[in-house]
LOZAGU-803607 format. One line per field, with one value per atom (N, C-alpha, C): residue in three letters; chain; atom name; z negated, y, x negated. Coordinates in steps of 0.1 Angstrom, whole numbers, plus 2048, in hexadecimal, padded with zeros to 3 digits. Example, Ala and Ser with C-alpha at 12.3 -4.5 7.8 and 13.67 -1.06 7.14 Angstrom:
<sites>
res = ALA,ALA,ALA,SER,SER,SER
chain = A,A,A,A,A,A
atom = N,CA,C,N,CA,C
w = 7B2,7B2,7B2,7B9,7B9,7B1
v = 7C7,7D3,7DF,7EA,7F5,800
u = 77C,785,77C,780,777,77F
</sites>
This chain:
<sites>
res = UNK,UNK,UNK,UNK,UNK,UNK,UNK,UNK,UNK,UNK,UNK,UNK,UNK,UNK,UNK,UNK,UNK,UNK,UNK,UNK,UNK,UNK,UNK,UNK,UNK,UNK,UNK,UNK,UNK,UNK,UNK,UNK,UNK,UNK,UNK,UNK,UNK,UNK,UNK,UNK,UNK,UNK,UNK,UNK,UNK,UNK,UNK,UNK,UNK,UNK,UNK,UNK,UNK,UNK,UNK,UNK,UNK,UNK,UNK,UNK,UNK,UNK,UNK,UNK,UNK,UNK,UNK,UNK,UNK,UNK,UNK,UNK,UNK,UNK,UNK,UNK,UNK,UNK,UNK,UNK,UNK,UNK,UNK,UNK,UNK,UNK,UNK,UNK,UNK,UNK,UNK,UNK,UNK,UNK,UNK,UNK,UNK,UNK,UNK,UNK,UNK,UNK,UNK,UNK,UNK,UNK,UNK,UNK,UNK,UNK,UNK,UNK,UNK,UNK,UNK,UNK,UNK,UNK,UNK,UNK,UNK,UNK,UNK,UNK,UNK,UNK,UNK,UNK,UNK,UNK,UNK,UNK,UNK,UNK,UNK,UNK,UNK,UNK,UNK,UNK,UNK,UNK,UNK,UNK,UNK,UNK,UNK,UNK,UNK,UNK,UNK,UNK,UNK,UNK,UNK,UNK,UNK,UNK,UNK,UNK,UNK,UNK,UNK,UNK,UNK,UNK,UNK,UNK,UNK,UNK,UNK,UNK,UNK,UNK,UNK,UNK,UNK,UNK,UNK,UNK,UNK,UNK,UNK,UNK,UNK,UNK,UNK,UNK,UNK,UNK,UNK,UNK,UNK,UNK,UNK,UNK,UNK,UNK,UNK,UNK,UNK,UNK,UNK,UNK,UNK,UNK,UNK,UNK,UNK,UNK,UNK,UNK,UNK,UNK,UNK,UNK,UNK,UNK,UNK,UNK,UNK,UNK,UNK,UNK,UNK,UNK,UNK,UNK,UNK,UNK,UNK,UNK,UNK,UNK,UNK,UNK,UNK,UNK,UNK,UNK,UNK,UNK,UNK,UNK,UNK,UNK,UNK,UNK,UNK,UNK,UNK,UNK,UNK,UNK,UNK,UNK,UNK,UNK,UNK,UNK,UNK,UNK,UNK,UNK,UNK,UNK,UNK,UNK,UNK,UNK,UNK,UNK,UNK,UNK,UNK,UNK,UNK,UNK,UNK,UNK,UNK,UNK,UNK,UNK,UNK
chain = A,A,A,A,A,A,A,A,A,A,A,A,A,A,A,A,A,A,A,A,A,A,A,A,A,A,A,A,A,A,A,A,A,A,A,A,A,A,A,A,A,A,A,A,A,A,A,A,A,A,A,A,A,A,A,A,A,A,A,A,A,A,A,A,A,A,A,A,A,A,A,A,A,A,A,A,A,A,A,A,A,A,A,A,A,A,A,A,A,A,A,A,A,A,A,A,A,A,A,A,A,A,A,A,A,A,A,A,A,A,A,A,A,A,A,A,A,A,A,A,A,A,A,A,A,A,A,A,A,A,A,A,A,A,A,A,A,A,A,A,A,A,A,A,A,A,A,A,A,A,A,A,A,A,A,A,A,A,A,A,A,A,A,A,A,A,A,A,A,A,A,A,A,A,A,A,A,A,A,A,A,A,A,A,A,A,A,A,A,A,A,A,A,A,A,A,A,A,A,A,A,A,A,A,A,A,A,A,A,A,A,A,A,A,A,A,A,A,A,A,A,A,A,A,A,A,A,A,A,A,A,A,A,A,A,A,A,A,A,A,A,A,A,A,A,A,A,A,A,A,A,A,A,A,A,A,A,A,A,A,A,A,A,A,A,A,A,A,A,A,A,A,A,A,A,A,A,A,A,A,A,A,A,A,A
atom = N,CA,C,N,CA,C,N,CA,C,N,CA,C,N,CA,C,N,CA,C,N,CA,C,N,CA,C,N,CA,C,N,CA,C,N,CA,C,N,CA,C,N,CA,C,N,CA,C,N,CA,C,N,CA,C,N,CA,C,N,CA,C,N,CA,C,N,CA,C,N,CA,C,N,CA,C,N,CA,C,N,CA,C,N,CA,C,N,CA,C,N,CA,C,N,CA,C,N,CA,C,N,CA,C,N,CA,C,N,CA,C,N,CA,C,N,CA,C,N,CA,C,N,CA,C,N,CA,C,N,CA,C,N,CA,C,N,CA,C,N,CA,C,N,CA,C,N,CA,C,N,CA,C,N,CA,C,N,CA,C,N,CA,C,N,CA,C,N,CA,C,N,CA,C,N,CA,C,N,CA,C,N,CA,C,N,CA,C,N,CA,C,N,CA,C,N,CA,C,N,CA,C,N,CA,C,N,CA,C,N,CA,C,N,CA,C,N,CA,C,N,CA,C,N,CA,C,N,CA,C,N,CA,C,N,CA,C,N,CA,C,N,CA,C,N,CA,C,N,CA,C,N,CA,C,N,CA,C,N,CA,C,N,CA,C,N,CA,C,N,CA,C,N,CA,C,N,CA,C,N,CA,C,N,CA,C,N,CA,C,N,CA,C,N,CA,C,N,CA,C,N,CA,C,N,CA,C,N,CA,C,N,CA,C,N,CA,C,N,CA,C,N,CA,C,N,CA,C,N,CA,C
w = 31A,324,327,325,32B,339,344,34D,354,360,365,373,377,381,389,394,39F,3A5,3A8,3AE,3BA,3C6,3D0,3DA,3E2,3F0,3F8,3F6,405,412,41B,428,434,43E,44A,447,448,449,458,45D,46D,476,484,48D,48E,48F,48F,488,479,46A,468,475,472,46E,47C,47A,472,470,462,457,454,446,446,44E,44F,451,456,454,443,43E,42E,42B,429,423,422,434,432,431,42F,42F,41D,415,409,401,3FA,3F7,3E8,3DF,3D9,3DC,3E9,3F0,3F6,3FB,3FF,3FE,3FB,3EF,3F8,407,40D,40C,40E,407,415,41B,427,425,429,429,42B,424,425,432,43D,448,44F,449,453,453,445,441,445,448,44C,458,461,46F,473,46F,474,46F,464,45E,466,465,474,47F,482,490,48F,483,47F,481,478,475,483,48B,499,4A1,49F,4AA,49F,491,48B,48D,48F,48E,49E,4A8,4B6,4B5,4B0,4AE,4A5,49E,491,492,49E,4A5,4AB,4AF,4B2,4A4,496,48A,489,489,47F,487,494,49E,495,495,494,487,47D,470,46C,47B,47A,47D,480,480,479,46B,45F,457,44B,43D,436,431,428,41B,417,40D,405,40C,40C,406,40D,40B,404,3FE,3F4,3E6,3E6,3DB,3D6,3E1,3DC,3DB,3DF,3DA,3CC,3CF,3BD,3B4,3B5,3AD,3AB,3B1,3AF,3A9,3A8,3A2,394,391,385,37F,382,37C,375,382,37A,36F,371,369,358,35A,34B,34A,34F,354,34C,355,351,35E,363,36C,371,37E,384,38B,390,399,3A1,3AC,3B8,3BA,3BD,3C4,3CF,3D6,3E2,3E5,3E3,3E6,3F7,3FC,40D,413,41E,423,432
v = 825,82D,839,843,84F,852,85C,85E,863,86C,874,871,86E,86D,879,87E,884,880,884,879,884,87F,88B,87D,88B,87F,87B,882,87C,883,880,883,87B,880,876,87D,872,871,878,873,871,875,87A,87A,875,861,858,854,858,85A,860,86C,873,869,863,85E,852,84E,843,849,853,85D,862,869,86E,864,856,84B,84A,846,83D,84B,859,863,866,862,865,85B,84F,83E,83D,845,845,849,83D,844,84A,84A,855,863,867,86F,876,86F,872,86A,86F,867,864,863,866,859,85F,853,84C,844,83E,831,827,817,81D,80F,80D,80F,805,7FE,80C,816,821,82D,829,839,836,82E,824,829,820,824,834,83E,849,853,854,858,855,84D,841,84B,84C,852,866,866,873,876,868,870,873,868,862,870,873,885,88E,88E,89B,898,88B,888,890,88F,895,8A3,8A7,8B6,8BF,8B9,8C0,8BC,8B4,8B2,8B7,8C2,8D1,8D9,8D9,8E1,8D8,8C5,8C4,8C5,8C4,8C9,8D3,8E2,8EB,8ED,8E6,8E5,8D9,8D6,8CD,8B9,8B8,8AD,8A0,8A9,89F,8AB,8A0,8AC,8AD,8BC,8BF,8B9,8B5,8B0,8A2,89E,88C,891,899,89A,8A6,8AD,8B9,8B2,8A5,8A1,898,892,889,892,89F,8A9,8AC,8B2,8B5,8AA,8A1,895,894,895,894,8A0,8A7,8B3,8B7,8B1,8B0,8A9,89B,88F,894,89C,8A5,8AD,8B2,8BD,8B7,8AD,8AA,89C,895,886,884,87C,86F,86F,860,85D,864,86A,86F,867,85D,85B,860,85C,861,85D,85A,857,85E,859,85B,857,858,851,84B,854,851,854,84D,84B,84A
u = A01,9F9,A01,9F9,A02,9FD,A0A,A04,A10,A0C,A15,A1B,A25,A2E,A33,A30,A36,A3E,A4B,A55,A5A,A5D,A64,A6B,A6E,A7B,A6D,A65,A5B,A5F,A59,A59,A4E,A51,A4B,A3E,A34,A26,A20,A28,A23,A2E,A2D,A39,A42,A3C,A46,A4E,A4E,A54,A62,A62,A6E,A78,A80,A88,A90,A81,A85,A86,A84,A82,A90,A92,AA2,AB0,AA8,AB2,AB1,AA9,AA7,AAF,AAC,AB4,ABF,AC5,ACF,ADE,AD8,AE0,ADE,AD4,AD7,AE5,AEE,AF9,AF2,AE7,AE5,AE2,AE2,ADC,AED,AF3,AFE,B0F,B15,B1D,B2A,B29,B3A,B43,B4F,B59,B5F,B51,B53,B52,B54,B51,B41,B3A,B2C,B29,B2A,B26,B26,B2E,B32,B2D,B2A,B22,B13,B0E,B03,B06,B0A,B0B,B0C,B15,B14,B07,B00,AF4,AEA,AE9,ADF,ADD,AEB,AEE,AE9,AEC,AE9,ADA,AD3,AC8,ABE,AC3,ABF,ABC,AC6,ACA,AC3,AC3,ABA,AAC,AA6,A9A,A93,A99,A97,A97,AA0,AA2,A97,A95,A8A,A7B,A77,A6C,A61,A69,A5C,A5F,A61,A60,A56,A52,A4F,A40,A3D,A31,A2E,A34,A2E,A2C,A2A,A27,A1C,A18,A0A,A14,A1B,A21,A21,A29,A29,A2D,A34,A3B,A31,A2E,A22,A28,A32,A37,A2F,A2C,A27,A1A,A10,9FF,A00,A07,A0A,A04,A15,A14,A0B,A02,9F5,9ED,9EA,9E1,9E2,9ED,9F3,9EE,9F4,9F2,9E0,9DA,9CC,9C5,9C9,9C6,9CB,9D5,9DB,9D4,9D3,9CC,9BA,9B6,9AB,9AA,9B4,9B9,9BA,9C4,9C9,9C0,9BB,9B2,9BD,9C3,9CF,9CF,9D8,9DD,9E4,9EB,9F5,9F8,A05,A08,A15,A17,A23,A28,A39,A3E,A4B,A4F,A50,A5A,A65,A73,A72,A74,A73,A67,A5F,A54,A5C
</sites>
């Protein structure tokens, strides 16, 4: 079967999203490589994402409250799928 894959980091759907989004991204050691003990690099990221998630909270209001990234790429994807009729699917590292 042939068919086409979209792949991106994703982004929060919703308000409540932020901060789990920027947890999973930023506790990814593919994502971030530091030469910390696990438990630690975990724990301080956490803490990180905790405080960017508050901070970046009136950007993500004023951009309708949610990453256009997420419903971009299921547009895309459906439009392409028209385009070529094959399957397109998505995925979405972080949600």
């Amino acid at each position: 079967m042939i068919a086409y894959l979209l792949v991106n980091f994703g982004g929060p759907r919703h308000m409540h999203e932020i901060a789990s989004f920027l947890t999973e991204l930023l506790t990814d050691h593919d994502v971030i490589h530091p030469s910390l003990p696990s438990w630690l690099h975990r724990r301080l990221f956490r803490n990180i994402a905790q405080k960017r998630a508050k901070k970046i909270e009136p950007d993500y209001l004023a951009i309708g409250g949610h990453s256009p990234i997420y419903f971009d790429t299921e547009e895309l994807a459906h439009l392409l799928a028209s385009k070529v009729h094959l399957p397109v699917y998505t995925f979405h590292r972080y949600l």
